[in-house]
ZAVEXPA-675347 format. One line per 8 residues: number of its first residue (from 1); their letters; for each residue x, y, z of C-alpha. Coordinates in nm, 3 decimals, padded with zeros to 5 digits. Example, Ala and Ser with C-alpha at 12.3 -4.5 7.8 and 13.67 -1.06 7.14 Angstrom:
2
1> AS> 01.230:-00.450:00.780; 01.367:-00.106:00.714
***
This chain:
290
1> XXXXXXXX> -01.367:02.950:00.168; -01.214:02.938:00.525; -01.477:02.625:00.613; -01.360:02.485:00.261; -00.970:02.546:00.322; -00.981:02.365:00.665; -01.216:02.060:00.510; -00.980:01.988:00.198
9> XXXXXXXX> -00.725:02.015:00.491; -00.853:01.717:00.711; -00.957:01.504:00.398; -00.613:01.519:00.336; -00.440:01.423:00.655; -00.710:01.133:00.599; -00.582:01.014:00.250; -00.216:01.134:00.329
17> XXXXXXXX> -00.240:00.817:00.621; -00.361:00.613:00.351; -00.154:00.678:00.090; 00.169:00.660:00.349; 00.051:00.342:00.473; 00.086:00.228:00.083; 00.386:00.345:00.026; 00.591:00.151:00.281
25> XXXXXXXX> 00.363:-00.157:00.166; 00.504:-00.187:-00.160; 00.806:00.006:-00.082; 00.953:-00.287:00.214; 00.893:-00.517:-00.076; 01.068:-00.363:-00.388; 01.312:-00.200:-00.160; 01.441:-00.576:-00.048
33> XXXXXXXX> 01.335:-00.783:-00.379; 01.373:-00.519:-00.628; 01.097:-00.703:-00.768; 00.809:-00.411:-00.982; 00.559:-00.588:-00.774; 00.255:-00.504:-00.985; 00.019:-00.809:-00.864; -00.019:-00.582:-00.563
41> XXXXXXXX> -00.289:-00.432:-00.626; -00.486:-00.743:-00.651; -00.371:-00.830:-00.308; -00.552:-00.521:-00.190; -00.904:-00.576:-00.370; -00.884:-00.950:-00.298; -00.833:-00.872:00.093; -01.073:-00.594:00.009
49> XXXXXXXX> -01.349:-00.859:-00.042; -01.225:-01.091:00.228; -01.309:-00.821:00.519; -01.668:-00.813:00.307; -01.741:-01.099:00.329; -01.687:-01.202:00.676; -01.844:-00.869:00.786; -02.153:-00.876:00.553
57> XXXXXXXX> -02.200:-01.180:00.433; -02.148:-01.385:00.729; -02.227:-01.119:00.982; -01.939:-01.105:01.230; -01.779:-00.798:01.366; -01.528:-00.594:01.138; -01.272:-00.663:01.389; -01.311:-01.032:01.240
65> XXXXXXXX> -01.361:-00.827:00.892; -00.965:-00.672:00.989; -00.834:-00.993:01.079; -00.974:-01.138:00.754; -00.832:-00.884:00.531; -00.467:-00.935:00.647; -00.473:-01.277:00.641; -00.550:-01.323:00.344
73> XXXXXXXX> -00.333:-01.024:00.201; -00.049:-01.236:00.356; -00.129:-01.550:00.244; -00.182:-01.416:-00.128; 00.137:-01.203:-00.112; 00.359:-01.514:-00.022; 00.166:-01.703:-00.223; 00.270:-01.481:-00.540
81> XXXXXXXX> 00.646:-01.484:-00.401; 00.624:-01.834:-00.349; 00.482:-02.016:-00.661; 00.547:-01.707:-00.929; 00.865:-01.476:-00.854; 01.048:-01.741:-00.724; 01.059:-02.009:-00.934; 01.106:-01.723:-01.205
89> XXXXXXXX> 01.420:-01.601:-00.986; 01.533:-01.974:-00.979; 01.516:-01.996:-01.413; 01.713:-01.651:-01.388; 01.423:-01.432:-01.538; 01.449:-01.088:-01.615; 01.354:-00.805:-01.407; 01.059:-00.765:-01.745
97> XXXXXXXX> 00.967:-01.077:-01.724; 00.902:-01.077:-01.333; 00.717:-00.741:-01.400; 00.481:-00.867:-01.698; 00.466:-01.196:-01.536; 00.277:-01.034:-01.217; 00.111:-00.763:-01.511; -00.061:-01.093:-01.616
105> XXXXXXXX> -00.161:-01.238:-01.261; -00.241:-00.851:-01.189; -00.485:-00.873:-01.473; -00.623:-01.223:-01.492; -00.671:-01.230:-01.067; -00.960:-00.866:-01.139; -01.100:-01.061:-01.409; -01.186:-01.341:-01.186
113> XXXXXXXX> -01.322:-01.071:-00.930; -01.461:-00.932:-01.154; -01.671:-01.302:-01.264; -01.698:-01.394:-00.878; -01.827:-01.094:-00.752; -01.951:-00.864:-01.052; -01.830:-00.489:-01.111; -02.121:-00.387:-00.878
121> XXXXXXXX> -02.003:-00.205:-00.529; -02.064:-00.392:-00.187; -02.025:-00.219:00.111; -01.875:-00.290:00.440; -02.146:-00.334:00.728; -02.084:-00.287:01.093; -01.862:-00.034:01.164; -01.967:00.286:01.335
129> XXXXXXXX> -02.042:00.524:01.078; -02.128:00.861:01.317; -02.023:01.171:01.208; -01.757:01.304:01.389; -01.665:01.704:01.446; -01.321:01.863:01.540; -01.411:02.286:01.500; -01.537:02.287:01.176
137> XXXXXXXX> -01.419:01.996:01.049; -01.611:01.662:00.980; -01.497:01.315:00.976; -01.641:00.941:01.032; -01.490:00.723:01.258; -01.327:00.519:01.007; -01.142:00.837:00.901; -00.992:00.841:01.235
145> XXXXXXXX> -00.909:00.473:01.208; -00.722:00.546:00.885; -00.548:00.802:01.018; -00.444:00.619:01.391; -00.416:00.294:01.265; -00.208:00.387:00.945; 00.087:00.561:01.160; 00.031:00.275:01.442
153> XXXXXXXX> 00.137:00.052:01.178; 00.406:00.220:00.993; 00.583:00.300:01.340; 00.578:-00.062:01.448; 00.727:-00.121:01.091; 00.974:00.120:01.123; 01.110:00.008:01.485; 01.071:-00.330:01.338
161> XXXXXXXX> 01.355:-00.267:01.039; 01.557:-00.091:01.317; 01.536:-00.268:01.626; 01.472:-00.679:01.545; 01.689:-00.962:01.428; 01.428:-01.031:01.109; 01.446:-00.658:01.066; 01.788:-00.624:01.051
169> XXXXXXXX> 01.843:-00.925:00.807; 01.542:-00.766:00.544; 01.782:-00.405:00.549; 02.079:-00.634:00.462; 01.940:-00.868:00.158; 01.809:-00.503:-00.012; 02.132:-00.350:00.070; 02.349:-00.596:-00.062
177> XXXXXXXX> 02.131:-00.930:-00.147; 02.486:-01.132:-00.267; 02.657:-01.055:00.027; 02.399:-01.162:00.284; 02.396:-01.452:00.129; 02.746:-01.523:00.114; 02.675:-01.453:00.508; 02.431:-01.720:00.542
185> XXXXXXXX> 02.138:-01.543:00.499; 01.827:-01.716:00.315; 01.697:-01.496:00.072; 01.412:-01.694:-00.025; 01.299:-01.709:00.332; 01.357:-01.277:00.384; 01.153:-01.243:00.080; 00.864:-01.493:00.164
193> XXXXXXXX> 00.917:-01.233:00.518; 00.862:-00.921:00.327; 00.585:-01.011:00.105; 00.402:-01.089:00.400; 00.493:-00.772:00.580; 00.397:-00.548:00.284; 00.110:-00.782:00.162; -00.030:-00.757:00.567
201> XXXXXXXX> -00.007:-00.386:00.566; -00.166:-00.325:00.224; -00.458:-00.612:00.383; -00.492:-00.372:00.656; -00.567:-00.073:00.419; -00.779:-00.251:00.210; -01.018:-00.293:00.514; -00.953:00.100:00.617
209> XXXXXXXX> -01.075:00.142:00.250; -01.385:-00.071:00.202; -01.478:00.072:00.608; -01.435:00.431:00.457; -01.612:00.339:00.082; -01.691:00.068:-00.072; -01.482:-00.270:-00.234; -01.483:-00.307:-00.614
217> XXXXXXXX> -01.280:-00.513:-00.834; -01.061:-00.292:-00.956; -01.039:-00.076:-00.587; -00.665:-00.162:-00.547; -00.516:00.014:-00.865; -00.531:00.383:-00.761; -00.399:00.274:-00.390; -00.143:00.068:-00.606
225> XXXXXXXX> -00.014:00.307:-00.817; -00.002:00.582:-00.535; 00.198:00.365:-00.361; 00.440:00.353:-00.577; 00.447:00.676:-00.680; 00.552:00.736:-00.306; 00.807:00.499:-00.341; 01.011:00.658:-00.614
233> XXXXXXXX> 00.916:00.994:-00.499; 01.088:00.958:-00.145; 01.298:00.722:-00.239; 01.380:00.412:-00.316; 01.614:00.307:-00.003; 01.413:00.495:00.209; 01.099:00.337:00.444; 01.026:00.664:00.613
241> XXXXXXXX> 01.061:00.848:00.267; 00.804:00.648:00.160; 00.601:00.748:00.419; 00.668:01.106:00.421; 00.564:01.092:00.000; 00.255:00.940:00.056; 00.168:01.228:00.345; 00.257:01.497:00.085
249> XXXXXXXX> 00.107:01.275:-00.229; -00.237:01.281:-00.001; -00.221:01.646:00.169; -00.157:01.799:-00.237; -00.449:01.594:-00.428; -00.662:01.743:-00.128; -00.576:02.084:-00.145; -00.520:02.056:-00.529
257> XXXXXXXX> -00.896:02.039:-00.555; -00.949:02.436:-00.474; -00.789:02.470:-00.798; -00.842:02.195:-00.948; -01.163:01.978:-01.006; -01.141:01.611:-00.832; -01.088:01.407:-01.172; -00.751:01.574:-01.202
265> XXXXXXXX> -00.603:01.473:-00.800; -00.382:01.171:-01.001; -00.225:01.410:-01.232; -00.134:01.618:-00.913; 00.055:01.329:-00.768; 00.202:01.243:-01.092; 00.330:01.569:-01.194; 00.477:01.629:-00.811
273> XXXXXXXX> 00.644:01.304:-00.902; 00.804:01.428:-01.246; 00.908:01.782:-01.075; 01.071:01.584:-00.824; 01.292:01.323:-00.965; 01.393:01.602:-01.219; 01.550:01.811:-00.950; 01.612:01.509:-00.729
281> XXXXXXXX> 01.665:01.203:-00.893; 01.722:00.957:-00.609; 01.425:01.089:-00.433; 01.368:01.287:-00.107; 01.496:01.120:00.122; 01.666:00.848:-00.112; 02.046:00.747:-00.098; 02.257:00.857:-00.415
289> XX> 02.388:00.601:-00.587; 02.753:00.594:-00.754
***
């Protein structure tokens, strides 16, 4: 049981990275847009199968594999922003229409993966897959990577919203979006920013994903709805809440399983969520409103 404790313990530090790395992905964007991004979890499998194809199909090293995935994350996230939420912000739509507008693109973009590439797994090739030992623990290398790289990432973010010019402008337009631009801030252009932040980030753990298990069509929902589940649950104002939700969101649906058996981890999340914003409505870490 000891063995078992301190395995479930690691896996979860794992898919607590992970699922913290998600959170401030989708939580920079809704945070500044207030947009119920939902098409983001077809950024995710579509950079998914961009880092599988450049690393199996055409045979170059997963660092190109990487570089693929966030590109392409980017270019789709601003792409979405840019020729779907914001000609819908321009003809004054509805916060439900922007939400069951991306629903749709959500839906119809797996469907096309789903034509392109079948519903059968493909696998990332390349990257070291050696077992690595800490005591009695056990992890792959692309566990550590997770783990490293997700942290690397959110910390750069997170100095990024402090410290910068661009940083300091996003915090502002999801503060107060009227007022910076009364300012002279251009909210378009802060947006088209974010989605490519958060779209970048969520590229980057799609690879970490498909290195760790495989790419599917439909491989970005759980991440998606994880993410924001950790949103809500630390917060909605809050980056680092985000982050800290998705560490406790991944170390519970871990440990969960000695009671638990693995079908039920979501429900874990989920019902942390609901126990939560019962008690705390604005989140852990969140600002209360009014």
């Amino acid at each position: 049981m000891r063995i078992l404790i301190i395995q479930l313990f690691v896996n979860g530090l794992i898919t607590a990275s992970f699922y913290a790395l998600a959170g401030v992905s989708w939580g920079v964007i809704y945070r500044t847009t207030h947009i119920f991004h939902f098409s983001h979890h077809l950024v995710f499998s579509v950079a998914g199968y961009a880092a599988i194809l450049v690393t199996t199909e055409a045979h170059l090293h997963y660092f190109f594999g990487f570089f693929a995935a966030v590109a392409v994350a980017v270019l789709l996230g601003c792409g979405i922003d840019a020729f779907l939420y914001r000609p819908l912000r321009r003809r004054g739509a509805t916060q439900a229409t922007t939400f069951l507008a991306s629903l749709g693109l959500g839906t119809a973009g797996v469907a096309l993966l789903l034509l392109a590439f079948t519903s059968s797994p493909r696998r990332l090739v390349g990257f070291p897959t050696k077992v690595l030992s800490v005591g009695e623990a056990f992890f792959s290398p692309a566990d550590l990577t997770m783990a490293i790289l997700s942290w690397a990432m959110i910390g750069f973010l997170l100095f990024f919203l402090a410290k910068s010019k661009w940083g300091k402008a996003i915090r502002a337009v999801g503060s107060n979006a009227e007022m910076a631009r009364n300012v002279g801030l251009n909210i378009d252009r802060i947006y088209l920013l974010v989605f490519a932040i958060g779209s970048g980030l969520f590229g980057a753990a799609a690879f970490l994903f498909a290195a760790k298990n495989v790419a599917y069509p439909t491989m970005g929902i759980h991440p998606f709805f994880m993410s924001f589940t950790a949103v809500f649950l630390g917060g909605v104002t809050s980056i680092p809440g985000h982050a800290l939700a998705g560490f406790i969101l991944g170390l519970s649906e871990s440990l969960g399983m000695l009671v638990l058996p693995g079908e039920y981890k979501t429900m874990i999340a989920f019902a942390i969520l609901f126990v939560i914003i019962i008690i705390r409505p604005e989140g852990l870490i969140g600002i209360k409103r009014g």
